[in-house]
N, CA, C and O of each residue as an XYZ file, in Angstrom:
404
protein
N       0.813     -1.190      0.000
C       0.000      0.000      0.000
C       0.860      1.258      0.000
O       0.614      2.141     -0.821
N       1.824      1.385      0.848
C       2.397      2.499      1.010
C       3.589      2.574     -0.436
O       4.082      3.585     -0.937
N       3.760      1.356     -0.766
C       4.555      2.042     -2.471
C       3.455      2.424     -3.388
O       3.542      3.526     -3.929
N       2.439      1.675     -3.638
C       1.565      2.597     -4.489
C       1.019      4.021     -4.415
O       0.372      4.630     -5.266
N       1.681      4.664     -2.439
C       1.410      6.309     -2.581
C       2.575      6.739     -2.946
O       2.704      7.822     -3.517
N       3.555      5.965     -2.673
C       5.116      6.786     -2.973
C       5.213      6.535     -4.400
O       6.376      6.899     -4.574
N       4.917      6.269     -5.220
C       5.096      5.639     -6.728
C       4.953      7.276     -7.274
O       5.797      7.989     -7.818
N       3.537      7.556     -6.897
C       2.881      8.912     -8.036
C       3.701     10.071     -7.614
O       3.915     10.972     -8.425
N       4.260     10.130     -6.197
C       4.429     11.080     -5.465
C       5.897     11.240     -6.118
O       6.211     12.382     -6.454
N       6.485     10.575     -6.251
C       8.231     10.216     -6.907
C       7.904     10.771     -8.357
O       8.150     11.873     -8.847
N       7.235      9.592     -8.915
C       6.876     10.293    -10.695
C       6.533     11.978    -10.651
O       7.256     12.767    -11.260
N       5.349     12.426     -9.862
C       5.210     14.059    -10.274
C       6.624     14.671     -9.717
O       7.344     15.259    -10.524
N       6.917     14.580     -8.741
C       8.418     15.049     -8.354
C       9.513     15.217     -9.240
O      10.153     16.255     -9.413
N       9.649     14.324     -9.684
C      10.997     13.953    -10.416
C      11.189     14.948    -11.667
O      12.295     15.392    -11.975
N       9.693     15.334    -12.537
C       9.831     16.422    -13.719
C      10.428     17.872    -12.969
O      11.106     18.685    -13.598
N      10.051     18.044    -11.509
C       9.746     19.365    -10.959
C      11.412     19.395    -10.625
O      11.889     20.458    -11.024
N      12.232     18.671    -10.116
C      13.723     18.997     -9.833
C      14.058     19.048    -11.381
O      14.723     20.068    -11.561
N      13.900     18.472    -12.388
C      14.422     19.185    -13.336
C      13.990     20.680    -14.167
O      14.295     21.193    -15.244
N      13.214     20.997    -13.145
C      13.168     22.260    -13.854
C      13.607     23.330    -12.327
O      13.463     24.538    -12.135
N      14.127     22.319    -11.528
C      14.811     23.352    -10.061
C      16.019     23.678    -10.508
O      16.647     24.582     -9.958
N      16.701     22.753    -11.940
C      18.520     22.888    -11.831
C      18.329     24.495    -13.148
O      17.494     24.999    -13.900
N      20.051     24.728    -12.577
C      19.578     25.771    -13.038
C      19.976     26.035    -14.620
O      20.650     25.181    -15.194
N      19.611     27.062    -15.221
C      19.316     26.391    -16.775
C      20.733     26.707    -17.558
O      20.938     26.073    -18.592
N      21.470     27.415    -17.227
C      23.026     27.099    -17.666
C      23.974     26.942    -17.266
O      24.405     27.639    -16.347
N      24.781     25.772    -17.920
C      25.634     24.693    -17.133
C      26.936     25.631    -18.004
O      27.899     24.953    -18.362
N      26.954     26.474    -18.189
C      28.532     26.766    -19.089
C      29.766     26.671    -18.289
O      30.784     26.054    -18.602
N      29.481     27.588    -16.855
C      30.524     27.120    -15.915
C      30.586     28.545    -16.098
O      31.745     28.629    -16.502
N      30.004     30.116    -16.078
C      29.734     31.154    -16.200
C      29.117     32.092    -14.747
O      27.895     31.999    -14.634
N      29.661     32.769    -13.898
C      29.054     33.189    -13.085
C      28.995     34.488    -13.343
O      29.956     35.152    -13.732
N      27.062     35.220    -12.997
C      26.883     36.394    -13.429
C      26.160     37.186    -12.243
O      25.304     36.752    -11.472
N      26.818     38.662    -12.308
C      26.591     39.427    -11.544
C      25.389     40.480    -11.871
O      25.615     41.258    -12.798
N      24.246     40.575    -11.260
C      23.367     41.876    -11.397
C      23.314     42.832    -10.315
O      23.837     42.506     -9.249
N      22.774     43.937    -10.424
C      23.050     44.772     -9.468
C      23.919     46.695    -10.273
O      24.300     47.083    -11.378
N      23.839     47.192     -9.084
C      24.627     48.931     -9.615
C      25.565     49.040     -8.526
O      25.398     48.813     -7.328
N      26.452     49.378     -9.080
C      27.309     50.809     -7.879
C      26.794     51.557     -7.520
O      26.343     52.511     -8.154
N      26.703     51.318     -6.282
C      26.374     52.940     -5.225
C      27.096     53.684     -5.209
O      26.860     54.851     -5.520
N      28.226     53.244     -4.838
C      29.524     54.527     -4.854
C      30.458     54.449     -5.896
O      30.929     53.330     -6.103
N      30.850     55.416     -6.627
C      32.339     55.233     -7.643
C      33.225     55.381     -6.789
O      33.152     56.309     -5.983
N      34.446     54.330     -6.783
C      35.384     54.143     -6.181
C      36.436     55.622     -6.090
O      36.471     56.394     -7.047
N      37.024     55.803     -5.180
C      37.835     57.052     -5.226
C      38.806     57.291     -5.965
O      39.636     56.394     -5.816
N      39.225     58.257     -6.895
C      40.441     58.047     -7.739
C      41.348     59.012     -6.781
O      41.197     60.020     -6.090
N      42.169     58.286     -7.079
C      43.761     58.260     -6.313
C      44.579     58.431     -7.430
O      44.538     57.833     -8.504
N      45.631     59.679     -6.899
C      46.601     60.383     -8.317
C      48.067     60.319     -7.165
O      47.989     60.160     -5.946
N      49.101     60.460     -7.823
C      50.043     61.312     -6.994
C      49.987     62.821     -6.519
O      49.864     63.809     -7.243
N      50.062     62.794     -5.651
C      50.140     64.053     -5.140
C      50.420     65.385     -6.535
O      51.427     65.429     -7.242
N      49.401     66.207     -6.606
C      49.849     67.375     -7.460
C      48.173     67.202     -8.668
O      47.323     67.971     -9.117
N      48.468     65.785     -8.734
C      48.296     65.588    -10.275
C      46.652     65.281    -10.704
O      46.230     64.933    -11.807
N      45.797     65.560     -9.307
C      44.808     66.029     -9.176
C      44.013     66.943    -10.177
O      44.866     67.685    -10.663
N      42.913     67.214    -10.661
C      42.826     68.587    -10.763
C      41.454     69.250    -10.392
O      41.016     70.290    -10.883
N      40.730     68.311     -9.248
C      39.586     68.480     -8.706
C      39.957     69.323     -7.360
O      40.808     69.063     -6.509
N      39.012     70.454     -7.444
C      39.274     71.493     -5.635
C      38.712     70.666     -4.964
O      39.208     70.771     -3.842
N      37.779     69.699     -4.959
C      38.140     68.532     -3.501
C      38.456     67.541     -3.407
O      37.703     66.600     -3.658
N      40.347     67.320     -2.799
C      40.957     66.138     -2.889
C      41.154     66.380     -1.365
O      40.706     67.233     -0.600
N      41.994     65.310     -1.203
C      42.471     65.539      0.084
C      43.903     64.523     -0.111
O      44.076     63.600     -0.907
N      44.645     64.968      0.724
C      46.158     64.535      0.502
C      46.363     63.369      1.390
O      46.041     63.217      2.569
N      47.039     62.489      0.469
C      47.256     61.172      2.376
C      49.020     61.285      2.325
O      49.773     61.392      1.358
N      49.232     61.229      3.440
C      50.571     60.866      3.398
C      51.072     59.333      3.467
O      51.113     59.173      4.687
N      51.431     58.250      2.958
C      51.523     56.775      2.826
C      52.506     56.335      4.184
O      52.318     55.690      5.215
N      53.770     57.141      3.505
C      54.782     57.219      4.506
C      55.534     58.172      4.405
O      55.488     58.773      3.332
N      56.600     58.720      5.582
C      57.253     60.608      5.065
C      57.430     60.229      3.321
O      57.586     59.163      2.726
N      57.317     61.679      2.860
C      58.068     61.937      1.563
C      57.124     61.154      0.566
O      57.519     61.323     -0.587
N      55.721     60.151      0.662
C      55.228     59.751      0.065
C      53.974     60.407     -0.113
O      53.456     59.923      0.894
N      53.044     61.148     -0.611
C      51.984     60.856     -1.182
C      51.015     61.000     -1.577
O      51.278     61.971     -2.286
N      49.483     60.740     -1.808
C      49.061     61.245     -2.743
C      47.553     61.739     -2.818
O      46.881     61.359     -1.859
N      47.105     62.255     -3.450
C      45.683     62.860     -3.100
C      44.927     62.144     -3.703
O      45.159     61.465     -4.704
N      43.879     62.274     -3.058
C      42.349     60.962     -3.279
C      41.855     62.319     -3.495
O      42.342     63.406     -3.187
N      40.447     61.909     -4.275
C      39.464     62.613     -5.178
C      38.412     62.020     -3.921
O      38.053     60.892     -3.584
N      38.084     63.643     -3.348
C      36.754     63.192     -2.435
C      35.239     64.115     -2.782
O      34.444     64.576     -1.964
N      35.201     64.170     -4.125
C      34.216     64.508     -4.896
C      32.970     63.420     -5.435
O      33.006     62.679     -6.417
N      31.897     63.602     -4.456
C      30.518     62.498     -4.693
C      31.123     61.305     -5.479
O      30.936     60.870     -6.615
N      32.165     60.831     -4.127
C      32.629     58.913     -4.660
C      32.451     58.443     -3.471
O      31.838     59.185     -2.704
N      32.872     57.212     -2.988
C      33.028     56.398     -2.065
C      33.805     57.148     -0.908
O      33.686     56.863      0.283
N      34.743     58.300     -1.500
C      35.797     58.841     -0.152
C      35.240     59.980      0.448
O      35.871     60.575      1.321
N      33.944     60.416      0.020
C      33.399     61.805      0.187
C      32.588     61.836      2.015
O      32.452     60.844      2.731
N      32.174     63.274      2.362
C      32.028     63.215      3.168
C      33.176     62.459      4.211
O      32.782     61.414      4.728
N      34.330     62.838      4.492
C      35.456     62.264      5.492
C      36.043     60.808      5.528
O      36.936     60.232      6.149
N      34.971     60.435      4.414
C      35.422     58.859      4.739
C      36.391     58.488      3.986
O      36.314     59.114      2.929
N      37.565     57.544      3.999
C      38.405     56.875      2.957
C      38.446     55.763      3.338
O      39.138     55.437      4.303
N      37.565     54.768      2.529
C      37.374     53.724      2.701
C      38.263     52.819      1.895
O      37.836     51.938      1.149
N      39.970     53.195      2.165
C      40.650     52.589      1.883
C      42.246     52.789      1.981
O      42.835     53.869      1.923
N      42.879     51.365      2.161
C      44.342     51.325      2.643
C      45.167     51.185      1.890
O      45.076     50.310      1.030
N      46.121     51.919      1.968
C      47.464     52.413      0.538
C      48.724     51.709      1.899
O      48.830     51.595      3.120
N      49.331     51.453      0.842
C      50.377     50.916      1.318
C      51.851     51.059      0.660
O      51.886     49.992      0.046
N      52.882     51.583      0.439
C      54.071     51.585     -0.321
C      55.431     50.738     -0.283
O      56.189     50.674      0.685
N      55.612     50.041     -1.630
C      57.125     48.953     -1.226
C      58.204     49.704     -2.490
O      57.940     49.729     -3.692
N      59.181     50.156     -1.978
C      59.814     50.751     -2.650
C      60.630     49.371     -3.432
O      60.726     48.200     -3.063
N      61.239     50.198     -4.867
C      61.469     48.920     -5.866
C      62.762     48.973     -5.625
O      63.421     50.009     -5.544
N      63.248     47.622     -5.478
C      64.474     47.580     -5.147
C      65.384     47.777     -6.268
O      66.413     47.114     -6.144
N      65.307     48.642     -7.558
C      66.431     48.544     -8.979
C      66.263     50.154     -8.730
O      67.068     50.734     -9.459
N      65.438     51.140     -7.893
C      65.340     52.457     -7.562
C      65.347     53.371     -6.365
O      64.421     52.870     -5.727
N      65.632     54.036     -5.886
C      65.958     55.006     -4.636
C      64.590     55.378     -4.756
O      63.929     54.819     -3.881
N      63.795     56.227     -5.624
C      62.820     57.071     -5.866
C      61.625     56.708     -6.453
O      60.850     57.476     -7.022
N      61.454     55.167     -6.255
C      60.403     54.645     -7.391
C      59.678     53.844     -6.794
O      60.295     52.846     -7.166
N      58.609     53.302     -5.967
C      58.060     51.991     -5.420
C      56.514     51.850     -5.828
O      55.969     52.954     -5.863
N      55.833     50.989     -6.083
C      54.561     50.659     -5.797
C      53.443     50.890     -4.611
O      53.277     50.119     -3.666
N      52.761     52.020     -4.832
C      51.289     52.020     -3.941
C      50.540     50.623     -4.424
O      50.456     50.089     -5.530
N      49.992     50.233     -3.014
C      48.956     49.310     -3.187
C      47.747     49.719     -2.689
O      47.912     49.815     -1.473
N      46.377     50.075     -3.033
C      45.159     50.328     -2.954
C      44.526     49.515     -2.619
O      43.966     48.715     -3.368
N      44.467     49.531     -1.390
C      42.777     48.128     -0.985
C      41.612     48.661     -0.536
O      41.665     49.467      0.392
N      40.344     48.300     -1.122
C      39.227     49.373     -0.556
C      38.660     47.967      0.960
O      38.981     46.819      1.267
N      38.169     48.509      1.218
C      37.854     48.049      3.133
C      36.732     47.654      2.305
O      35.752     47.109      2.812
């Protein structure tokens, strides 16, 4: 008795998980959605040419002004960490690294 209720119950089931998987298998992952904030642009120091930046210093003698004009850094915030490794083939030359929080 009890396989002849599980029989129908399995058969209608079974069409319904194939239409649960999802319908492309390419191996493709897709993003929807907007930016709220445009990320802050970051120049070297000078090379700005917006009247509201604000200057960071990285380390002495390093650094550079963020654009805090209606982006992500506006209103006081800088929602992000610079970091500098000077290149070892130069005295005067190293890599900023930009990570937003």
């Amino acid at each position: 008795m009890k396989l002849k209720i599980a029989m129908p119950c399995v058969l209608l089931l079974l069409p319904l998980t194939a239409f649960a998987a999802p319908g492309s298998q390419s191996g493709e992952i897709r993003f929807t959605g907007q930016i709220v904030d445009s990320g802050c642009a970051v120049e070297r120091a000078g090379a700005l040419s917006s009247t509201e930046s604000r200057r960071v210093e990285i380390k002495p003698g390093v650094n550079v002004d963020v654009d805090t004009y209606h982006n992500a850094c506006s209103h006081q915030a800088l929602p992000v960490s610079m970091s500098y490794e000077p290149l070892k083939t130069s005295t005067d030359k190293g890599i900023v690294t930009i990570t937003y929080l």
